[in-house]
LOLORO-174039 format. One record per residue: residue number from 0; x, y, z of N, C-alpha, C, O in turn. Coordinates in Angstrom, 3 decimals, padded with zeros to 6 digits, always signed. Example, Ala and Ser with C-alpha at 12.3 -4.5 7.8 and 13.67 -1.06 7.14 Angstrom:
BEGIN
marro,nX,nY,nZ,caX,caY,caZ,cX,cY,cZ,oX,oY,oZ
0,+013.190,-005.690,+007.800,+012.300,-004.500,+007.800,+013.200,-003.300,+007.800,+014.236,-003.319,+008.465
1,+012.850,-002.250,+007.080,+013.670,-001.060,+007.140,+012.900,+000.030,+007.870,+013.409,+001.138,+008.039
This chain:
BEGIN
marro,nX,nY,nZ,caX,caY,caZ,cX,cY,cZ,oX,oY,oZ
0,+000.841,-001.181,+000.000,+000.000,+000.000,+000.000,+000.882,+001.240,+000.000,+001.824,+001.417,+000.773
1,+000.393,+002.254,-001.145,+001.418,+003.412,-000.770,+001.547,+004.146,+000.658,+000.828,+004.183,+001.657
2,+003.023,+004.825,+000.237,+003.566,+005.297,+002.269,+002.937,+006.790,+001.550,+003.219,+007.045,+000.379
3,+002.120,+007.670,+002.322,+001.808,+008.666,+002.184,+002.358,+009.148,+003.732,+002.138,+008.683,+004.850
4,+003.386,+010.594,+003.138,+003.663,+011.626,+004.173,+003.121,+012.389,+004.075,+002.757,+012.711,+002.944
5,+002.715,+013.185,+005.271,+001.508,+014.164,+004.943,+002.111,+015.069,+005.536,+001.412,+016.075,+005.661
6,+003.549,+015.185,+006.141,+004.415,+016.311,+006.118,+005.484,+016.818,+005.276,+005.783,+018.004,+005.418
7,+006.045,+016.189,+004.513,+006.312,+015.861,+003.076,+005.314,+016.784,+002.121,+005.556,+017.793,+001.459
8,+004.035,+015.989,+002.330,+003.286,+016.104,+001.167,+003.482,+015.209,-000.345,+003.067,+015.515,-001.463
9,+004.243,+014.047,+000.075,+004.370,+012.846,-000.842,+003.727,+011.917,-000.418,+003.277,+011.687,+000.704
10,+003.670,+011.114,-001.793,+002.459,+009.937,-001.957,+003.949,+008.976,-002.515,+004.727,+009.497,-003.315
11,+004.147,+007.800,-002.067,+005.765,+006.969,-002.650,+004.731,+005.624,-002.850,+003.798,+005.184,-002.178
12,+005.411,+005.183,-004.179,+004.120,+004.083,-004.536,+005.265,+002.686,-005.040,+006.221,+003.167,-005.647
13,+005.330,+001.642,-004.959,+006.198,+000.564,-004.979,+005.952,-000.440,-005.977,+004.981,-001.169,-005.772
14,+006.611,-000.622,-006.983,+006.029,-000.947,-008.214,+007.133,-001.947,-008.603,+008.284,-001.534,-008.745
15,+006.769,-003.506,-008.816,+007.803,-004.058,-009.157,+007.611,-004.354,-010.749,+006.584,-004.134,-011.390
16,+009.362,-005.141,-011.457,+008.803,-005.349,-012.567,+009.209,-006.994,-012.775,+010.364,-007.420,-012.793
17,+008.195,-007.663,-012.899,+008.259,-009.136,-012.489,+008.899,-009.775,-013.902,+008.901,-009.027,-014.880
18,+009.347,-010.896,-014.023,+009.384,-011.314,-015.540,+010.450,-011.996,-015.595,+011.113,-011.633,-014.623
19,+011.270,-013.141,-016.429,+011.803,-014.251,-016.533,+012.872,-012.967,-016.981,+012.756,-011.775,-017.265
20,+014.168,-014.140,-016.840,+015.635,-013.418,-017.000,+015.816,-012.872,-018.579,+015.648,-013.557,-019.588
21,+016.106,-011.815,-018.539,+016.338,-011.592,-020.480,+015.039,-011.233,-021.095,+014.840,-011.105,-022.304
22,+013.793,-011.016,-019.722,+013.097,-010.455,-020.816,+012.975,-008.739,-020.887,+012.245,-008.178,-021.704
23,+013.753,-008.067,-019.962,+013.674,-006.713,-020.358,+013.048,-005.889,-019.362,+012.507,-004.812,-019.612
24,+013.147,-006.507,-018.038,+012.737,-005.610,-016.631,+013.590,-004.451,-016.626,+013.240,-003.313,-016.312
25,+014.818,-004.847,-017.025,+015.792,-003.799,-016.946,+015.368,-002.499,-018.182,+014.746,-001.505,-017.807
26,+015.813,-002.680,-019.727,+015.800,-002.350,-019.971,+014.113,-001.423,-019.850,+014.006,-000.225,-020.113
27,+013.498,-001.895,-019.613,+012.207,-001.345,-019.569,+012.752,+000.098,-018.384,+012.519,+001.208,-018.863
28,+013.227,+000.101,-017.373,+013.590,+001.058,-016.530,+015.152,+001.576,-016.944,+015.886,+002.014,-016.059
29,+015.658,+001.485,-018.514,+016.777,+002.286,-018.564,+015.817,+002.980,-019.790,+016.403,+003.948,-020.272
30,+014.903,+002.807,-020.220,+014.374,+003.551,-021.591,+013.277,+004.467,-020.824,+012.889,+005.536,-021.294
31,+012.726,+003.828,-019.344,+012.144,+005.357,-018.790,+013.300,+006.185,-018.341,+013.104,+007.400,-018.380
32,+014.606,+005.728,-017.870,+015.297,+006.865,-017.363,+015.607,+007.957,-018.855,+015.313,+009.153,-018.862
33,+016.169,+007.313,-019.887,+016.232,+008.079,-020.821,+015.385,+008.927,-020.651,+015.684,+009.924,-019.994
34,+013.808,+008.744,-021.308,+012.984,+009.439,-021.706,+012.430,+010.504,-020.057,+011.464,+011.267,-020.098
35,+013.082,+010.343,-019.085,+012.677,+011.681,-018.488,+013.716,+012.986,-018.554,+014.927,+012.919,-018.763
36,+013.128,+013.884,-018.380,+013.567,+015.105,-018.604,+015.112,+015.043,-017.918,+015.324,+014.116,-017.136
37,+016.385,+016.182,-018.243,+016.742,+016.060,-017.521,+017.310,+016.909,-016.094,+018.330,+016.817,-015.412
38,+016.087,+017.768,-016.042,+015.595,+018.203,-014.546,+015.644,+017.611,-013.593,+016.283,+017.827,-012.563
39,+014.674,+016.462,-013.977,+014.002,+015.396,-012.732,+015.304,+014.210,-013.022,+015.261,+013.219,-012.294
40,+016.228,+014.271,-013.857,+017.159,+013.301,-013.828,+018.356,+013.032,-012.861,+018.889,+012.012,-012.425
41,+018.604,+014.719,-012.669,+019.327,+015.056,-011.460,+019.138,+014.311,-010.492,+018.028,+013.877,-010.186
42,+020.827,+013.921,-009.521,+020.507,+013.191,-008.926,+020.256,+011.334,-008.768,+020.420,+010.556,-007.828
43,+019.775,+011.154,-010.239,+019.517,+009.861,-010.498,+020.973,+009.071,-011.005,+021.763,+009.778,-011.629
44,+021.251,+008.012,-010.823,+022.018,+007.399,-011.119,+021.481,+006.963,-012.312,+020.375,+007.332,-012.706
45,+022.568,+005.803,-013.224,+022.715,+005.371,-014.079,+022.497,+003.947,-014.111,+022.837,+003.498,-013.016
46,+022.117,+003.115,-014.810,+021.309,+001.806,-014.571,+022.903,+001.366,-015.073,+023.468,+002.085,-015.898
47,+023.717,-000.084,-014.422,+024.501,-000.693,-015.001,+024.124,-001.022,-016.444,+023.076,-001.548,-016.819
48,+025.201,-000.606,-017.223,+025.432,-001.283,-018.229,+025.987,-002.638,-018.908,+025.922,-003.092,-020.050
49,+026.513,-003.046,-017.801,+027.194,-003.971,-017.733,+026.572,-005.963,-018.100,+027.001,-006.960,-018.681
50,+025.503,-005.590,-017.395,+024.926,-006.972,-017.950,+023.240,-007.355,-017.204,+022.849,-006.209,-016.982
51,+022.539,-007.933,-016.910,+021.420,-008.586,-016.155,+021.563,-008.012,-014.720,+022.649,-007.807,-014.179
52,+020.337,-007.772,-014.155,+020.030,-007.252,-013.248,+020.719,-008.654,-012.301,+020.658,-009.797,-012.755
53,+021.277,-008.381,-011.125,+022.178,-009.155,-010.137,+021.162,-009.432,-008.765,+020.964,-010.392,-008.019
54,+020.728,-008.268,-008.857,+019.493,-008.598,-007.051,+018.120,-007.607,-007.653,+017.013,-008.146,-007.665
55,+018.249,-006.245,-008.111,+017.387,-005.696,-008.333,+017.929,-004.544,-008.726,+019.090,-004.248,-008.443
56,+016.921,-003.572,-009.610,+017.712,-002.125,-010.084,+016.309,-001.297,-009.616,+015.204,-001.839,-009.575
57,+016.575,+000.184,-009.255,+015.745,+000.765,-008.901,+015.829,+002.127,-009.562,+016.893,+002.717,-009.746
58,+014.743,+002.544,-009.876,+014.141,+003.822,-010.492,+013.036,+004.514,-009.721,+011.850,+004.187,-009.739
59,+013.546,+005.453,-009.080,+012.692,+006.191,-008.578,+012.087,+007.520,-009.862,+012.861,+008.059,-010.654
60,+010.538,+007.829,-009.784,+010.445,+008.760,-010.868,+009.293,+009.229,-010.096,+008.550,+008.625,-009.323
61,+009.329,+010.824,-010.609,+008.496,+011.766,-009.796,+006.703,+011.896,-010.982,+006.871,+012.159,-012.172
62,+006.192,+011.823,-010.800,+005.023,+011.800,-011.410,+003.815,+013.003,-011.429,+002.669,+013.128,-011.862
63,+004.397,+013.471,-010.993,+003.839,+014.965,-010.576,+003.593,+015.547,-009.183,+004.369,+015.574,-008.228
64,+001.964,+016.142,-009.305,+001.208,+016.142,-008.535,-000.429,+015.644,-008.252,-001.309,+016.082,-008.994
65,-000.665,+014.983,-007.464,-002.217,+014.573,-007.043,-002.876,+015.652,-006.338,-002.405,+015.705,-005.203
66,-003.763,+016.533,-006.522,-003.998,+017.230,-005.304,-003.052,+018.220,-004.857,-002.790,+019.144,-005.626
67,-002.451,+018.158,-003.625,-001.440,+019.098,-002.776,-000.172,+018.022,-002.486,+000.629,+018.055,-001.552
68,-000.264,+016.981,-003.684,+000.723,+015.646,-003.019,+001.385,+015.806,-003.927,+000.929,+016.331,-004.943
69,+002.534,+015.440,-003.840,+004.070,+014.847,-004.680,+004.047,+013.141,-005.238,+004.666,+012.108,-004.983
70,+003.228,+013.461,-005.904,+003.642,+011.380,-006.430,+004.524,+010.684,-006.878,+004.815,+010.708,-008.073
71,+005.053,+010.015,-006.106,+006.505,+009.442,-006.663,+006.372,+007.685,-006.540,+005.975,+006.989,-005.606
72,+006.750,+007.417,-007.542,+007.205,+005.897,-008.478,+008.122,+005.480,-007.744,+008.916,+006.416,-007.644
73,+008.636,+004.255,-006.924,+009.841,+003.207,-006.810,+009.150,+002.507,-007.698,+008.023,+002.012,-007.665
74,+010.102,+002.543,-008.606,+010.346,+000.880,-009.811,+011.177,+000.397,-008.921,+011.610,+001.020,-007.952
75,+011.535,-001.209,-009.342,+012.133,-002.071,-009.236,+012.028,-003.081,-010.051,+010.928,-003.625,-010.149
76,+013.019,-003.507,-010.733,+013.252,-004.467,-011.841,+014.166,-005.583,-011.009,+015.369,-005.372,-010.858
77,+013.539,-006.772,-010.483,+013.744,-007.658,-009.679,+014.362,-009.159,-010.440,+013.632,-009.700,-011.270
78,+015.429,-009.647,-010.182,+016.166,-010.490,-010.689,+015.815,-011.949,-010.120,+014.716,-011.953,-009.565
79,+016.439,-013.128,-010.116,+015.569,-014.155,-009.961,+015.141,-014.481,-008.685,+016.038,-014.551,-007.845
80,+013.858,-014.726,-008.270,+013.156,-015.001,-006.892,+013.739,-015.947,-006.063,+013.600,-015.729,-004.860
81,+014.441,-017.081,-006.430,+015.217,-018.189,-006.035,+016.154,-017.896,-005.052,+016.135,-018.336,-003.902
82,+017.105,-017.021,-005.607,+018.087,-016.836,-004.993,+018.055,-015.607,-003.527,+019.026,-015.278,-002.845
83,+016.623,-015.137,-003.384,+016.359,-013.878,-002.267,+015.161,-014.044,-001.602,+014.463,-013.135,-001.153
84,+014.853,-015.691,-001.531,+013.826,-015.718,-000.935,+013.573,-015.094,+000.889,+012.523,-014.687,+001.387
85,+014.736,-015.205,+001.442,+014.426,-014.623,+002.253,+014.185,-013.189,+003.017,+013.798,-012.955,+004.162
86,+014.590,-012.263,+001.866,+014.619,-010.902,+001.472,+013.572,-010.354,+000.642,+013.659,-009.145,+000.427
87,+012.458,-011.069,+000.051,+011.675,-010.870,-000.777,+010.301,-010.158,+000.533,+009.970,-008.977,+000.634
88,+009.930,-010.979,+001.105,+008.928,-010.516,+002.314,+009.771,-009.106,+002.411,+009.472,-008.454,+001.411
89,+010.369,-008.645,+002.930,+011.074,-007.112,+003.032,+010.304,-006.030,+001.589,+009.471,-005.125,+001.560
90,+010.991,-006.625,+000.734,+010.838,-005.956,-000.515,+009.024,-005.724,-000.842,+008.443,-004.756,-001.332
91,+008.625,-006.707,-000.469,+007.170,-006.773,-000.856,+006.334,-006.034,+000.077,+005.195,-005.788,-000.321
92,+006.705,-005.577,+001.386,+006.293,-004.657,+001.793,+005.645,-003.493,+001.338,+006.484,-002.649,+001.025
93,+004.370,-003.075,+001.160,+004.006,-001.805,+000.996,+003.628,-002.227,-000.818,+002.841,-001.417,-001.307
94,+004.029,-003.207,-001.667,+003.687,-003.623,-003.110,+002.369,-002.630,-003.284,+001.407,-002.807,-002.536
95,+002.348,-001.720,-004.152,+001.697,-001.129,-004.755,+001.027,-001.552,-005.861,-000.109,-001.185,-006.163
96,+002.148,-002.819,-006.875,+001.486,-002.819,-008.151,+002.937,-003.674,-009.160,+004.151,-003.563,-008.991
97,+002.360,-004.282,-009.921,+003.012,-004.801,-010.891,+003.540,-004.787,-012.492,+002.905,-004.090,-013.282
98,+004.156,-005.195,-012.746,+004.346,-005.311,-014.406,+005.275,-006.143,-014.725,+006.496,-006.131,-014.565
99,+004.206,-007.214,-015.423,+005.001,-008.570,-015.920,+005.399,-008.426,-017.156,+004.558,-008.232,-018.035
100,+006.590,-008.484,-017.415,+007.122,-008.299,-018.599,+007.780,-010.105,-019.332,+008.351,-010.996,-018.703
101,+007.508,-010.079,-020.376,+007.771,-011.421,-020.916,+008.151,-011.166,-022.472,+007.750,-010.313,-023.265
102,+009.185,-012.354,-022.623,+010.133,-012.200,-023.725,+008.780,-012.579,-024.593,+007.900,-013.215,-024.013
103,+008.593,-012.190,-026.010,+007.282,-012.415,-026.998,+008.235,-013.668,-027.881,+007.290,-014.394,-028.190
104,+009.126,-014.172,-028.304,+009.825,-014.676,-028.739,+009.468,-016.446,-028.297,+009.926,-016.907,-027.252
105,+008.559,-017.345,-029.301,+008.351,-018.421,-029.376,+009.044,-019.154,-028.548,+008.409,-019.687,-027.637
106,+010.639,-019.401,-028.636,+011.177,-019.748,-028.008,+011.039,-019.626,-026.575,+011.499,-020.564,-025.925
107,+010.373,-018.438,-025.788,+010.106,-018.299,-024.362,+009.135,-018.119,-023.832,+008.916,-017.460,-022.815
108,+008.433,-018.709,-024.495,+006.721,-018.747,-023.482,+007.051,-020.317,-022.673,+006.860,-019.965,-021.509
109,+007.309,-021.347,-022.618,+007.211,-021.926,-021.546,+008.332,-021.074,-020.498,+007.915,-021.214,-019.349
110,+009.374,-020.396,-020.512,+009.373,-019.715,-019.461,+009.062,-018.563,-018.995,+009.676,-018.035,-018.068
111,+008.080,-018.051,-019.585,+007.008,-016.762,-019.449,+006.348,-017.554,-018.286,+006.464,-017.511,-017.062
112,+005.729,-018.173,-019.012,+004.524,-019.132,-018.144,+004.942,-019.352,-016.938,+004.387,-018.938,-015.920
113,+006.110,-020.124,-016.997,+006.765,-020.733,-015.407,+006.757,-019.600,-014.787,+006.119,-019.472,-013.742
114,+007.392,-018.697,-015.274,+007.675,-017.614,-014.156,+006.773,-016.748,-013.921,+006.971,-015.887,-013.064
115,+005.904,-016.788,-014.452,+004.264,-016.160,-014.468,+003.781,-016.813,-012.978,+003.607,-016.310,-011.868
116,+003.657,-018.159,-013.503,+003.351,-019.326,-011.996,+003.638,-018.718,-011.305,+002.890,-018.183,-010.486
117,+005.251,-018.531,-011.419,+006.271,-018.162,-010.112,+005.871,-017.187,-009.678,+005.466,-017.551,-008.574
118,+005.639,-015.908,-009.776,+005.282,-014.851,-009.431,+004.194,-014.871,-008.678,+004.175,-014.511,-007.501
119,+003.098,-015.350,-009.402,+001.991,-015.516,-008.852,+001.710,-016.379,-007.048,+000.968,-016.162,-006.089
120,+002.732,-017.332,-007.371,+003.355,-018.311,-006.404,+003.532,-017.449,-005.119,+002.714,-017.199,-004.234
121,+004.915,-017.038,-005.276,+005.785,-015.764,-004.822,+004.914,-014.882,-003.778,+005.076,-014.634,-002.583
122,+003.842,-014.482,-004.797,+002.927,-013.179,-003.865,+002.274,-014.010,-003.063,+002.415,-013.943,-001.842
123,+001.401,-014.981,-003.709,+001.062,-015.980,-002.405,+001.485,-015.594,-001.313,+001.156,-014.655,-000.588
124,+002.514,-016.663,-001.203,+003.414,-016.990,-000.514,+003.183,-015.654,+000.910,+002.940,-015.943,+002.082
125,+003.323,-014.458,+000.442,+003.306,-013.353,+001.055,+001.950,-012.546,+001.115,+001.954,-011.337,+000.881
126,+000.691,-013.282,+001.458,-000.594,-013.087,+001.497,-000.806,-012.056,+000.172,-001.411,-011.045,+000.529
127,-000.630,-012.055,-000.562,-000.896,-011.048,-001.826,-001.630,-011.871,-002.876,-000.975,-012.573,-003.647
128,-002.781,-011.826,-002.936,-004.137,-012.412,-004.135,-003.726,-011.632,-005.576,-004.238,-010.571,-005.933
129,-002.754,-012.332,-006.291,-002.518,-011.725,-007.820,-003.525,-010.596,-008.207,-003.245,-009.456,-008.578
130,-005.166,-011.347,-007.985,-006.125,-010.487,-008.275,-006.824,-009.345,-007.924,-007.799,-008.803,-008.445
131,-005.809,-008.929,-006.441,-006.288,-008.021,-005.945,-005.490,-006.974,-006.182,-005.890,-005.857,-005.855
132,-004.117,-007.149,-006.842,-002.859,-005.959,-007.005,-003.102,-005.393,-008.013,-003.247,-006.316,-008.814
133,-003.263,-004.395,-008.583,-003.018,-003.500,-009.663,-002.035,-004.434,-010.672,-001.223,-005.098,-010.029
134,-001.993,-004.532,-011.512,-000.845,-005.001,-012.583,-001.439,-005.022,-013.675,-002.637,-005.213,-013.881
135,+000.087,-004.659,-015.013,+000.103,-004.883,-016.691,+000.886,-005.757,-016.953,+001.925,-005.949,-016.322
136,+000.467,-006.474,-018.011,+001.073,-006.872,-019.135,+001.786,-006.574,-019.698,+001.453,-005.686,-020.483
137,+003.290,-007.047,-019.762,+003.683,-006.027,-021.506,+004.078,-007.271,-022.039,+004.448,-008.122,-021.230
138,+004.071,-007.582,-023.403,+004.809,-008.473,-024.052,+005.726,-007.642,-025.128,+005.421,-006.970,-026.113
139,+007.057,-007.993,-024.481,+008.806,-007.492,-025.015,+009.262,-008.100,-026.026,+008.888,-009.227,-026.351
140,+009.999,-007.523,-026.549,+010.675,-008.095,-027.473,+009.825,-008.127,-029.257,+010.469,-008.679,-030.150
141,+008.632,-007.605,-029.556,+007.654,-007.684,-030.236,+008.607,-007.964,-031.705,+008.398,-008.914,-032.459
142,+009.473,-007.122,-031.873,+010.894,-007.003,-033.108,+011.435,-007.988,-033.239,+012.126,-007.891,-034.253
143,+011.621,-009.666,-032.448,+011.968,-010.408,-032.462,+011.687,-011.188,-033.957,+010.703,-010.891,-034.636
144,+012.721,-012.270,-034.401,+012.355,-013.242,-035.785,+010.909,-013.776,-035.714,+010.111,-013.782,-036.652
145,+010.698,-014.210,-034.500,+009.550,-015.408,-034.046,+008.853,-015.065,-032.945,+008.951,-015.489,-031.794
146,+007.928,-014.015,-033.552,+006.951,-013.211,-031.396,+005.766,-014.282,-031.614,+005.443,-014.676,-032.735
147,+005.266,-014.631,-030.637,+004.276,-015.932,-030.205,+003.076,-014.336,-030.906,+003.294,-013.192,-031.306
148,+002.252,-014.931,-030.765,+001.036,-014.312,-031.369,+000.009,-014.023,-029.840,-000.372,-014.942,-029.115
149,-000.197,-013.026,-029.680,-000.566,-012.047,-028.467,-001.837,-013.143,-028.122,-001.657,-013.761,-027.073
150,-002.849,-013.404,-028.717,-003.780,-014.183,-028.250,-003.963,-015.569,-027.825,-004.910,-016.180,-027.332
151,-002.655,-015.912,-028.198,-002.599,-017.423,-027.921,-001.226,-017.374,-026.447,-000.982,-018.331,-025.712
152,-000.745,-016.398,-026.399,-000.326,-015.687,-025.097,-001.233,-015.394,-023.567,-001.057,-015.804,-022.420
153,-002.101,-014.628,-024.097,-003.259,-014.267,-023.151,-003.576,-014.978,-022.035,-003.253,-014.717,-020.876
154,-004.517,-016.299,-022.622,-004.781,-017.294,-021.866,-003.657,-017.742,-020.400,-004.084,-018.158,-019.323
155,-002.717,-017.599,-020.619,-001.576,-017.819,-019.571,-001.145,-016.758,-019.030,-001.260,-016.671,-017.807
156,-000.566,-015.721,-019.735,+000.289,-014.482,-019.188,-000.821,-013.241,-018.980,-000.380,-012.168,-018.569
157,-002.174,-013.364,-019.243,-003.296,-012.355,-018.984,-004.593,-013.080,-018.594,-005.713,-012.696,-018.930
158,-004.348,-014.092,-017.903,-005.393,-014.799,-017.311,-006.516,-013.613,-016.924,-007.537,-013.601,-017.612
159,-006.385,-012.656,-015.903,-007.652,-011.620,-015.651,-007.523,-010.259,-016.395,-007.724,-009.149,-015.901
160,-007.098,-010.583,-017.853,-007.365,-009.530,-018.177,-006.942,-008.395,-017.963,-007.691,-007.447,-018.200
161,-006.289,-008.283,-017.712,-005.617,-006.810,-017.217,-004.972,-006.149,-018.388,-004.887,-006.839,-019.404
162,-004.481,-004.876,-018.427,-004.018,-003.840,-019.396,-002.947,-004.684,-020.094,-002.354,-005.505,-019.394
163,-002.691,-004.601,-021.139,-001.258,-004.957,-021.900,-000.952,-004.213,-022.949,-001.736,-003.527,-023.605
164,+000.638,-004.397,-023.174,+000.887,-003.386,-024.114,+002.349,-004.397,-024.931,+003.103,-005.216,-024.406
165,+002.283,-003.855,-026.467,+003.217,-004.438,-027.016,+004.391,-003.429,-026.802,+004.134,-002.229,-026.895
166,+005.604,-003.822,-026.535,+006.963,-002.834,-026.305,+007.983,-004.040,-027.054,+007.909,-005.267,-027.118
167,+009.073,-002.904,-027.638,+010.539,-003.558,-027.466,+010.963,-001.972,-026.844,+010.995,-000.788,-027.181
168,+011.268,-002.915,-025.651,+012.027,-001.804,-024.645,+013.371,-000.987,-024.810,+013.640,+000.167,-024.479
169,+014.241,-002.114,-025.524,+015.575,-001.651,-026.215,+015.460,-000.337,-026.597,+016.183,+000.607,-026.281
170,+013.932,-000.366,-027.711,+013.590,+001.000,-028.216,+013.238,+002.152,-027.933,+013.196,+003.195,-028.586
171,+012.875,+001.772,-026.457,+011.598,+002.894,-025.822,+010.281,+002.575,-026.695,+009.373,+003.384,-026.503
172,+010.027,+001.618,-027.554,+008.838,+001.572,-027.931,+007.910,+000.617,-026.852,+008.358,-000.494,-026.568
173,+006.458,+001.117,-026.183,+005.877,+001.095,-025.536,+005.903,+000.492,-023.639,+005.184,-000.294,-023.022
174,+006.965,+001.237,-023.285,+007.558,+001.137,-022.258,+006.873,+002.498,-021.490,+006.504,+002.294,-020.334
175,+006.688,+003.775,-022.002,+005.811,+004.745,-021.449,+004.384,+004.252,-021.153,+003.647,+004.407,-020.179
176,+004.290,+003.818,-021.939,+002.652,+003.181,-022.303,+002.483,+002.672,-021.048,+001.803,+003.140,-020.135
177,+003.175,+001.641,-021.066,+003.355,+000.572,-020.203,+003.042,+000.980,-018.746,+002.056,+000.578,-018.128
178,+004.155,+001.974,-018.169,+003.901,+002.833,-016.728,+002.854,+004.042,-016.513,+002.590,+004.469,-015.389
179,+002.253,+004.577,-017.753,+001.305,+005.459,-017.493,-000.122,+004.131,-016.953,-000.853,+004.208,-015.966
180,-000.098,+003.370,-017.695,-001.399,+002.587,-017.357,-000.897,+001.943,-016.164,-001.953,+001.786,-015.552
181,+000.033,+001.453,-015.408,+000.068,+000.968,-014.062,+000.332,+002.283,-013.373,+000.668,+002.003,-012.222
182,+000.334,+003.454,-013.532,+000.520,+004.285,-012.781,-000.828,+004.977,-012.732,-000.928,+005.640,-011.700
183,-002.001,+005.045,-013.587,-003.330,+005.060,-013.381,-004.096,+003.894,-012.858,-005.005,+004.220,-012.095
184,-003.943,+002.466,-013.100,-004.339,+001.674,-011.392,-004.035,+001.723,-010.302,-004.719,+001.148,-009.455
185,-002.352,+002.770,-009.803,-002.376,+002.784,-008.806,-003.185,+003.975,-008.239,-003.861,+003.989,-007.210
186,-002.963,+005.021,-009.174,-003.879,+006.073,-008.531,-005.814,+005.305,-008.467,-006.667,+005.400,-007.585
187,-005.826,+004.955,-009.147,-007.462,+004.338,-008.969,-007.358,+003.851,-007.506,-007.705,+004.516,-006.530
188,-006.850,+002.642,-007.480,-006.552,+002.164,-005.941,-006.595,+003.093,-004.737,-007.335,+002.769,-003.809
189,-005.926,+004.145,-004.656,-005.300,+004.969,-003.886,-007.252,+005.661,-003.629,-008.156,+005.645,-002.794
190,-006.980,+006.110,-004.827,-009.155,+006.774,-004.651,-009.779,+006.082,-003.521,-010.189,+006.642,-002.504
191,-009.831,+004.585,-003.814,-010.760,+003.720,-003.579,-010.153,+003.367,-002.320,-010.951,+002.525,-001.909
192,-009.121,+003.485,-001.315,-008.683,+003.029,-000.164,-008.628,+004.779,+000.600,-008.145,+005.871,+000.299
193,-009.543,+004.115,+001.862,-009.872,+004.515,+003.039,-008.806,+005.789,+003.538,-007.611,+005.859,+003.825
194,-009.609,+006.453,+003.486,-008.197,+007.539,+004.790,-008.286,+007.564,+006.645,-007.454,+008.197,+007.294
């Protein structure tokens, strides 16, 4: 649930980005750092270049204002669940909202799927009902030789339907997309929960 300071006057909202190794959690949060200004860049570090996310990469991004509030984004592009299980309860604290990102590339829908499970598993695990969290879809990689065909995808990786969007993140193509629509379920949420 978001941490709202009300001496601050910030709203901090916790947003992970779930998804099998190589499919582009990362890059999905180095093509929003690009594309923000660089005002609000100040300050921000630089996403390794170097290779696959190791434990997790984080992007904090300011989103405006709600009201008289400061809304601010923690991304997190989270690396494999296996190896941090006992650090994951920590992290999941306060989960605002999701975005499963999955390689579109034939070759990786049985491990879309698995790690779809997994995720789903995962939140379990940590009283979190998949169906009750805010979350999108994106299917990555769309530029690939061989992208699985979005509807025969669905059934597994969009079981309830939720928002999706086609991206190759490399590009910045639909990676904005992507966080404006989980960043309007979280504000919906936020409406709809109690003060």
């Amino acid at each position: 649930m978001a941490f709202t300071n009300f001496e601050t006057k910030e709203i901090n909202c916790k947003i992970f980005y779930f998804g099998p190794r190589g499919a582009g959690k990362t890059a999905n949060l180095r093509s929003l750092f690009a594309k923000t200004s660089p005002e609000l860049r100040a300050g921000l570090f630089e996403l390794d270049e170097t290779g696959p996310t190791q434990f997790f990469d984080f992007l904090p991004l300011s989103m405006g204002y709600v009201r008289d509030f400061h809304l601010k984004l923690h991304l997190y592009a989270i690396g494999s669940h296996h190896l941090y299980e006992t650090v994951l309860p920590v992290l999941f604290k306060g989960l605002d909202g999701f975005v499963f990102v999955n390689d579109s590339s034939l070759d990786s829908v049985g491990e879309s799927i698995r790690c779809y499970q997994e995720t789903r598993q995962v939140l379990l695990d940590e009283n979190i009902n998949i169906a009750d969290l805010p979350h999108v879809v994106q299917y990555n990689k769309r530029d690939c030789s061989n992208p699985a065909p979005i509807p025969a995808l669905r059934p597994e990786l969009n079981p309830l339907g939720m928002p999706e969007f086609e991206a190759v993140a490399t590009l910045g193509t639909g990676t904005m997309e992507t966080l404006r629509a989980m960043a309007k379920l979280v504000l919906n949420e936020l409406s709809m929960t109690p003060r």
